[in-house]
C-alpha positions in Angstrom: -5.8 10.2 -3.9 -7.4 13.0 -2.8 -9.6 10.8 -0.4 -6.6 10.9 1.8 -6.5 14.7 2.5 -2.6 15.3 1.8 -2.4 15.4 -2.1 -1.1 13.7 -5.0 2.2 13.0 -3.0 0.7 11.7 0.7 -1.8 9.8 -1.3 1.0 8.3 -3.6 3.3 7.6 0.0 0.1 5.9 1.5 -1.0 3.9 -1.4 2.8 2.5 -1.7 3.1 1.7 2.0 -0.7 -0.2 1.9 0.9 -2.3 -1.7 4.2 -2.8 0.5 2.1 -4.3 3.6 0.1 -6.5 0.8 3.2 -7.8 -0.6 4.7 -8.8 3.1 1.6 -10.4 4.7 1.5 -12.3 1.3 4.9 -14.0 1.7 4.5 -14.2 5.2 1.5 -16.8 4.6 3.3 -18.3 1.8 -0.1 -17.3 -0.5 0.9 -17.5 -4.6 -1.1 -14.9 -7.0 
């Protein structure tokens, strides 16, 4: 977390929003785990 230079919480907000974009581009392309 710290790689992203704001602490636990801007890691945290930046790690969700990068899971949030996976999850989208995955049911945009119809792709099944």
């Amino acid at each position: 977390m710290s790689a992203y230079g704001a602490g636990s919480f801007g890691g945290g907000i930046a790690f969700i929003l990068v899971i949030y974009v996976l999850l989208v581009i995955v049911s945009r392309t119809g792709s099944t785990y």
